[in-house]
matplotlib code that plots the C-alpha trace (Angstrom):
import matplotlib.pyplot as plt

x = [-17.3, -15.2, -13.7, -16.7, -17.9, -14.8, -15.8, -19.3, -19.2, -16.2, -19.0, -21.4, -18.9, -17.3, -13.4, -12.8, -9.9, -9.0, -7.7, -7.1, -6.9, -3.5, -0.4, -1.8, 0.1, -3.0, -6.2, -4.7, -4.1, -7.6, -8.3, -6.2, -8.4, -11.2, -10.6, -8.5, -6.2, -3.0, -4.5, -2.6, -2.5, -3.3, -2.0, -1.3, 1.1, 3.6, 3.4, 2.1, -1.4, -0.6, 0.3, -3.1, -5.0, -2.2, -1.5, -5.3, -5.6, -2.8, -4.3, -7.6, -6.0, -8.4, -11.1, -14.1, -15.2, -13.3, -13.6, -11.4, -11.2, -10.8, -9.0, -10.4, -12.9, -14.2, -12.4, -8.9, -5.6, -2.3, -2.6, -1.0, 0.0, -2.5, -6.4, -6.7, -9.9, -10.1, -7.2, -4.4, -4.5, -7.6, -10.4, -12.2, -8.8, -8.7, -12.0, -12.1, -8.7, -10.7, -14.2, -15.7, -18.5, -18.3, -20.7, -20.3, -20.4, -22.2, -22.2, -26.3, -25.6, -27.4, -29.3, -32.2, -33.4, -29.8, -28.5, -30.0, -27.8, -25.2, -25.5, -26.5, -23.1, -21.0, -23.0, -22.6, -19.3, -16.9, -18.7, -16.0, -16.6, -20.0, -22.2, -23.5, -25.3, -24.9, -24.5, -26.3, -24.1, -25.2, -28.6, -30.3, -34.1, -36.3, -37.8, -34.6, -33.9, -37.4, -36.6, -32.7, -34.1, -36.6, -34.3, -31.9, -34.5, -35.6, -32.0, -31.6, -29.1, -29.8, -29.6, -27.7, -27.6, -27.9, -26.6, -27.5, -25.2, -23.0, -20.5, -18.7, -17.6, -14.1, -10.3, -8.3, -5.5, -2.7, -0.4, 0.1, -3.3, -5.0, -3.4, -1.9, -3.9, -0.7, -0.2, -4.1, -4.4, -7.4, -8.8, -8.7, -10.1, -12.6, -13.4, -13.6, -15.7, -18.4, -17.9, -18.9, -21.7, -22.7, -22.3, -24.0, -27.1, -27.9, -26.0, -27.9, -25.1, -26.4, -27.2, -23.4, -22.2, -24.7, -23.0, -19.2, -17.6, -14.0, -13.3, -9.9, -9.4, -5.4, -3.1, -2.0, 0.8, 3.7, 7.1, 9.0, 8.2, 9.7, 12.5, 15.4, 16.3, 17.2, 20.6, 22.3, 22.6, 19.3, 20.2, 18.8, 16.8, 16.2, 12.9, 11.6, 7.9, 5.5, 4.2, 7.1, 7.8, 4.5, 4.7, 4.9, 3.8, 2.8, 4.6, 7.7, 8.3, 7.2, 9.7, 12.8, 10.9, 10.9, 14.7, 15.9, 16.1, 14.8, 12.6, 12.7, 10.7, 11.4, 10.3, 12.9, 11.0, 12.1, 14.0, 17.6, 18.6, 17.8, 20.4, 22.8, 21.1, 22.9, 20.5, 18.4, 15.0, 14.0, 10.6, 8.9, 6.0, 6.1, 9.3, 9.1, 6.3, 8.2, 11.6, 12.6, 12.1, 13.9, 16.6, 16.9, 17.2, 20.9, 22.1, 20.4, 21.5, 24.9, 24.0, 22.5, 25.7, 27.7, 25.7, 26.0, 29.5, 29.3, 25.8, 22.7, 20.4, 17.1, 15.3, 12.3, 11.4, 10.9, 13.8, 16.0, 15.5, 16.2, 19.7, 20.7, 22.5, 19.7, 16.0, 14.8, 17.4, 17.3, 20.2, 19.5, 21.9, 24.3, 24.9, 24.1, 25.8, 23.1, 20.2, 16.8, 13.3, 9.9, 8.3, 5.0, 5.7, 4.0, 5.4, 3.3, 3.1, 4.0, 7.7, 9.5, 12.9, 16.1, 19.1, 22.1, 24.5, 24.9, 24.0, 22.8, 19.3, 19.4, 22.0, 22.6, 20.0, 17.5, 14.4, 11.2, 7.9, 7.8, 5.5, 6.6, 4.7, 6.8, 6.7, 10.5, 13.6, 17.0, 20.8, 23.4, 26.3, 28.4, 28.4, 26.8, 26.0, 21.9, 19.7, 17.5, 17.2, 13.8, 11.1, 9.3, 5.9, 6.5, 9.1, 12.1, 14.8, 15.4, 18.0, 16.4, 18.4, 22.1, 23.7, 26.8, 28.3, 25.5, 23.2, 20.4, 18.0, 15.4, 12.3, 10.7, 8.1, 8.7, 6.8, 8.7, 6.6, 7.6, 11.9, 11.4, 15.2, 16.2, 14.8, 17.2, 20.0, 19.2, 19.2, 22.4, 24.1, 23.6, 24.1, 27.2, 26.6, 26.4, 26.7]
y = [-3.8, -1.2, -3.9, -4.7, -0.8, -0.7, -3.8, -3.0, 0.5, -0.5, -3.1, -0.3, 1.7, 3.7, 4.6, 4.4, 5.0, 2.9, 4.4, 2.9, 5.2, 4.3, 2.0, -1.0, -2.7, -5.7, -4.1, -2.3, -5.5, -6.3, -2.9, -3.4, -6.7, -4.7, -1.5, -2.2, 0.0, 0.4, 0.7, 3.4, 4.8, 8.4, 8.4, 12.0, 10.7, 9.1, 11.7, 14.6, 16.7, 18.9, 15.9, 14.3, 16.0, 16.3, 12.4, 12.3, 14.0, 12.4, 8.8, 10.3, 10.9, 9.2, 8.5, 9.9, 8.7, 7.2, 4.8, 5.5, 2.5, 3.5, 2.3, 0.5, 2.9, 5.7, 8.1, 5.6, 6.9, 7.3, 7.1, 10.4, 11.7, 14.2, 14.4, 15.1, 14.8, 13.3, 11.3, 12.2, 9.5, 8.3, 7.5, 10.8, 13.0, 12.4, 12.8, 15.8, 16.8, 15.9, 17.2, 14.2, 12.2, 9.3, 5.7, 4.2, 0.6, -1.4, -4.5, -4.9, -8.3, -8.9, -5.1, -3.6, -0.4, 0.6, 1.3, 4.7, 5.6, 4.4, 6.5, 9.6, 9.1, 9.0, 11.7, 13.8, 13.5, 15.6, 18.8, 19.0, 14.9, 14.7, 11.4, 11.2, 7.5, 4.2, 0.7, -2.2, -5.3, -8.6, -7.9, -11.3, -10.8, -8.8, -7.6, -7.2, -4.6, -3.0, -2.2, -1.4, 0.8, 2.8, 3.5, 4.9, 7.1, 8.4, 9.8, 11.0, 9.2, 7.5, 3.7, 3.2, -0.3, -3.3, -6.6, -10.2, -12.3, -14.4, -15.9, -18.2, -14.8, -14.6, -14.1, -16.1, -14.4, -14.7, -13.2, -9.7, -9.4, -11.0, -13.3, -11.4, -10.8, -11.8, -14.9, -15.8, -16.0, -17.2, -17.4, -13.5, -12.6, -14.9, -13.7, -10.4, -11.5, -12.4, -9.5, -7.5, -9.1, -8.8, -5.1, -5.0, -6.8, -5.2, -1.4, 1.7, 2.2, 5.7, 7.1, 6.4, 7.8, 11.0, 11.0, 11.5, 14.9, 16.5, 20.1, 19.5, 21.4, 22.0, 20.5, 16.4, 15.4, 14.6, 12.7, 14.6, 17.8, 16.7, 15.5, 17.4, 15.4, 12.5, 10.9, 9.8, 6.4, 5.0, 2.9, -0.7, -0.6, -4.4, -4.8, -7.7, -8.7, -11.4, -13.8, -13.0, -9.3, -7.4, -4.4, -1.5, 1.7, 2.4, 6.2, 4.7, 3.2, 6.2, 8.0, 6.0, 6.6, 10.2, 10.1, 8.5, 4.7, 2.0, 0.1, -4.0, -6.3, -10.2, -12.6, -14.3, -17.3, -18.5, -15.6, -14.2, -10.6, -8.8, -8.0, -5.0, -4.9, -1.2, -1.4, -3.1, -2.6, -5.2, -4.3, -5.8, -9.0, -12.8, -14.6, -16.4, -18.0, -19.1, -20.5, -23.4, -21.6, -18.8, -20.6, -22.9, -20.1, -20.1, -18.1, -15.2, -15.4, -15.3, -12.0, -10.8, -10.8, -9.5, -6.9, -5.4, -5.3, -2.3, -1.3, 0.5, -2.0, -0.5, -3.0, -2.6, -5.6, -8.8, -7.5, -7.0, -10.4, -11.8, -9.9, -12.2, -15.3, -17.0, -16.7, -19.5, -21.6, -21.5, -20.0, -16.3, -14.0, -13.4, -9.8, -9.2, -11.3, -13.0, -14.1, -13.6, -15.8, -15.7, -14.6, -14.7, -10.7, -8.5, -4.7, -3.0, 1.4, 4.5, 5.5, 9.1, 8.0, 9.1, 8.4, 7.6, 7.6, 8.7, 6.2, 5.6, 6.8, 9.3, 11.8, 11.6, 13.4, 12.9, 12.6, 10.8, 9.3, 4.9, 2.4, -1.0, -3.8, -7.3, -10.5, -11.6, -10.2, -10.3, -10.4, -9.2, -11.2, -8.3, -4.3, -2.8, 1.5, 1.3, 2.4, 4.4, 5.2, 6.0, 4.7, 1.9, 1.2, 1.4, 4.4, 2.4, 3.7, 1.1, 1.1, -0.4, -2.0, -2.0, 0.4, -1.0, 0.4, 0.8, -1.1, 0.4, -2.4, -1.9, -3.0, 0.5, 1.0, 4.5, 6.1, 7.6, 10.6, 12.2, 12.0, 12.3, 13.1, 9.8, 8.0, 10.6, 9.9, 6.3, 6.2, 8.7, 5.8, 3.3, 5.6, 3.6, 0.2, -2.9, -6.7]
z = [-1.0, -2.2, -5.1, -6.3, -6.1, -8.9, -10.6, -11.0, -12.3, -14.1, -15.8, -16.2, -18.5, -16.2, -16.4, -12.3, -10.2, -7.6, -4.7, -0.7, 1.9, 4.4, 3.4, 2.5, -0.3, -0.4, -1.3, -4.0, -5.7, -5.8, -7.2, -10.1, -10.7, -10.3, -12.1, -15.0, -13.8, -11.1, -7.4, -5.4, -2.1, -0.2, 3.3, 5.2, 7.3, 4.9, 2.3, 4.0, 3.4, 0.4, -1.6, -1.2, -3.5, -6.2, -6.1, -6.3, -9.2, -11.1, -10.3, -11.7, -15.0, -18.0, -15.5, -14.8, -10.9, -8.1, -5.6, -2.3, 0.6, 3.8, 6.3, 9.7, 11.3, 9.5, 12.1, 12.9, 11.9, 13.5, 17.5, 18.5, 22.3, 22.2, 20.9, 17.3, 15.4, 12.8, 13.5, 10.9, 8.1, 8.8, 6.1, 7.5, 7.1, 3.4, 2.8, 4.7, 2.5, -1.0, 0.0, -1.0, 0.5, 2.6, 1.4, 4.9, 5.2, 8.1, 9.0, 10.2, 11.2, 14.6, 15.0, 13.1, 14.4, 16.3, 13.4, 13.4, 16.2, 14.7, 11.5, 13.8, 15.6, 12.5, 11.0, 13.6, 15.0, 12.8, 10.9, 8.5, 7.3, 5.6, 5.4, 2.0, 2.5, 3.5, 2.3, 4.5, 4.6, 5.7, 5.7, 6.6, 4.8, 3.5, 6.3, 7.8, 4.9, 5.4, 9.2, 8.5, 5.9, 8.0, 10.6, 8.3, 7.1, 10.2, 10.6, 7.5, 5.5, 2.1, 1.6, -1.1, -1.6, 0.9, 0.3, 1.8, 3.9, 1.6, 4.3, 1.8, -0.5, 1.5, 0.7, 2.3, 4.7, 6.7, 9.2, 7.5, 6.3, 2.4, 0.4, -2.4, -5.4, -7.7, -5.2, -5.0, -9.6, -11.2, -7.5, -6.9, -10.5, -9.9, -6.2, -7.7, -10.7, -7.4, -5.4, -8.3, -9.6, -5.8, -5.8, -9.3, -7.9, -4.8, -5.0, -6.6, -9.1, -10.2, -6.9, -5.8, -9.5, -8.4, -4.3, -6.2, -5.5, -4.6, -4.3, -5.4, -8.5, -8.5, -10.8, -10.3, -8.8, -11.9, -11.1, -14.1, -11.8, -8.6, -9.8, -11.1, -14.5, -15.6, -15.9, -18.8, -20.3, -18.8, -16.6, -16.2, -12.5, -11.7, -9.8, -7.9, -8.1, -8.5, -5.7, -3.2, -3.7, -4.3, -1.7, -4.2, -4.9, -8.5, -7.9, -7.2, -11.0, -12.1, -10.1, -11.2, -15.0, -14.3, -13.2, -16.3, -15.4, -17.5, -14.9, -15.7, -13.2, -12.7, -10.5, -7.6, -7.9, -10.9, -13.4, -12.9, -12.9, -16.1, -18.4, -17.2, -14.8, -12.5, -9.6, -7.4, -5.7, -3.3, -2.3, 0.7, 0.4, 1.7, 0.7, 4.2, 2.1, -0.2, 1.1, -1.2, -4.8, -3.5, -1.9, -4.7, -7.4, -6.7, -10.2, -8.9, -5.4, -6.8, -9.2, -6.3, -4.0, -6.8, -8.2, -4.4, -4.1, -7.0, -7.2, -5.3, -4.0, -2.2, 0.1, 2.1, 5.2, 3.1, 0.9, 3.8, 4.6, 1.2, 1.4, 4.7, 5.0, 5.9, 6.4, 8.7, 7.7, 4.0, 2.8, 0.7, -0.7, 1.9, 1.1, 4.8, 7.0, 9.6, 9.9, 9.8, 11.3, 11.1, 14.8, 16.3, 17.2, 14.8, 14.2, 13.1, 13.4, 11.7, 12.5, 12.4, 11.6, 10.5, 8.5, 10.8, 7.8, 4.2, 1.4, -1.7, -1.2, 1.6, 3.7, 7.0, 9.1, 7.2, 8.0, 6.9, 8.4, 7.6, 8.4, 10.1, 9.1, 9.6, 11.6, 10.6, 12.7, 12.1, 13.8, 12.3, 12.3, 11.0, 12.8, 9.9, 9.9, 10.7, 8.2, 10.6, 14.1, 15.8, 18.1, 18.4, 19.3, 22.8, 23.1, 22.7, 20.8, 17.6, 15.0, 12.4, 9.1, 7.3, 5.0, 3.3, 1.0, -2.2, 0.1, 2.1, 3.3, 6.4, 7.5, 7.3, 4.5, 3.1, 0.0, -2.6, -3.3, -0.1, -0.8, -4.6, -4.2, -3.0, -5.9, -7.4, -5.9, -6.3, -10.2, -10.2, -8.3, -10.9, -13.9, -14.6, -13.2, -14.6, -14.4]

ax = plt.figure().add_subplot(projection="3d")
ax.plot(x, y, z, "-o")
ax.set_aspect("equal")
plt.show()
């Protein structure tokens, strides 16, 4: 709903930003497709409150609405020890941080007059999170709509749009969630070509235009302002992407920008490093998808291993696993002695970590709030310095990742905005560097 919200007011001549409400690296993808422009995140927990509204306003530069996805329910977030309403970095928390309306989405599949109840609940449950209407989803007829709609009034809350089953409009998914957007192609422009027309059809466009609103009205988030300055020499920062490597934040090229690196992307798949190249980002995604092309891109393997004797090399889960001897069998780069396997175990949580040793991104003692979100493990054949200790979903302590030498790989997803001084650090590092 929300990517055809982008699409179809995109179509209508609107500049719109594209914004999803937690970590999710997936939906964002779709955004992009849909809004013409980069899809980016607002989560309280990993960057903290008082960023949410600057990063909102910076990603609301050259636009003139935005569309915000939540996240599961309207009021789930981060499962805390104690009772806290709404729950921090849930879809209700930032929209009680922007003072912007929610469009709640319902699923009227199998009730008609219910639904009032429903809306009366959500309306009702949090003073400070205001209902500003509601679109009807899987509505099976017109007098379906008729009844949905007349239940909705009697409570109060607009209809603003409601839109007929259409069980074949799907993405197709897997163990961590969507298939990719950059893995899914002409499929995903063309499934977002139909969930806009969709939206278009059957969603009162002007009404939701006339429901915007923030009360944020300070000045947007800038990376040049957080960080210090920028090295000398801009250095070349080798990024991964494409199908494999996709689990990004658009803040974080921005940050190694603002810091003086030159940012290059290539794709594992199939490209080699780029040229002098001083640094290496690694960023989390699927390679477990794709074994054999990365396996059998041995030239880069090879750059890989070297470029780590000397340089800094920053990778996140699927990165991590890339830098092994071995991920299910198929050999990788082998800058980290083991190996790592796919599992039917999902991790899958916010984690307050922090840094057991010095490297080349953080100090020692430092501390930051991740997100686990992985189905592969590894063993170390080696006793590598963790990367981070903390605990894990169930209260156990975990050391989680490597550090050697310019190397700091882990499975915990953390966003740069929040340690704008690591990305500092990072391109410092490689000021220098080169293969």
């Amino acid at each position: 709903m929300a990517t055809g919200l982008l699409g179809a007011l995109r179509g209508a001549g609107r500049r719109v930003a594209p914004f999803k409400v937690g970590p999710d690296f997936i939906d964002p993808g779709y955004h992009a497709l849909a809004a013409g422009r980069p899809g980016r995140n607002l989560d309280p927990v990993l960057m903290g409150e008082e960023l949410i509204g600057p990063l909102y306003r910076h990603g609301c530069q050259g636009a003139d609405i935005a569309v915000i996805e939540g996240v599961m329910g309207l009021f789930d977030g981060r499962i805390e020890d104690h009772a806290v309403t709404p729950a921090r970095g849930s879809t209700a928390h930032v929209a009680q941080l922007l003072g912007a309306p929610v469009l709640l989405v319902v699923d009227a599949r199998g009730q008609s007059q219910s639904i009032g109840a429903v809306l009366q609940g959500f309306s009702t449950f949090h003073p400070g999170v205001h209902l500003g209407g509601v679109i009807l989803n899987r509505v099976g007829s017109p007098r379906h709509e008729q009844v949905l709609r007349l239940a909705c009034e009697a409570v109060g809350v607009p209809v603003l749009g409601a839109i007929p089953r259409r069980d074949e409009l799907a993405v197709p998914s897997r163990h961590l969630g969507l298939v990719t957007a950059v893995e899914h192609g002409g499929q995903a422009q063309a499934a977002v070509a139909a969930m806009t027309a969709l939206v278009a059809d059957h969603v009162d466009l002007a009404a939701v235009v006339g429901l915007g609103a923030s009360r944020v009205t300070g000045p947007p988030w800038s990376p040049e302002a957080v960080i210090p300055g920028q090295v000398p020499g801009r250095p070349v920062v080798a990024m991964a992407a494409g199908k494999a490597f996709s689990f990004g934040y658009a803040e974080h090229h921005e940050l190694l920008c603002a810091a003086g690196a030159e940012v290059v992307e290539f794709d594992p798949l199939t490209e080699c490093l780029p040229a002098q190249a001083a640094a290496l980002v690694l960023p989390g995604g699927f390679p477990e998808q794709y074994l054999g092309q990365l396996s059998d891109n041995g030239v880069l393997r090879e750059q890989v291993r070297a470029l780590a004797g000397s340089a800094p090399v920053h990778a996140e889960c699927g990165g991590l696993a890339y830098l092994m001897t071995d991920l299910d069998g198929h050999p990788m780069c082998g800058v980290l002695a083991g190996s790592a396997r796919f599992t039917p175990r999902l991790s899958l949580g916010y984690r307050d970590a922090v840094a057991v040793v010095d490297s080349s991104l953080y100090t020692a003692g430092q501390r930051v709030v991740g997100h686990e979100f992985h189905r592969t493990t590894v063993e170390f054949a080696d006793g590598f310095d963790a990367a981070w200790a903390f605990r894990g979903g169930g209260g156990a302590p975990v050391r989680d990742g490597a550090v050697r030498g310019g190397v700091h790989a882990s499975y915990l997803h953390t966003h740069p905005v929040a340690q704008p001084q690591s990305v500092a650090r990072f391109v410092e590092r490689a000021a220098g560097c080169s293969v």
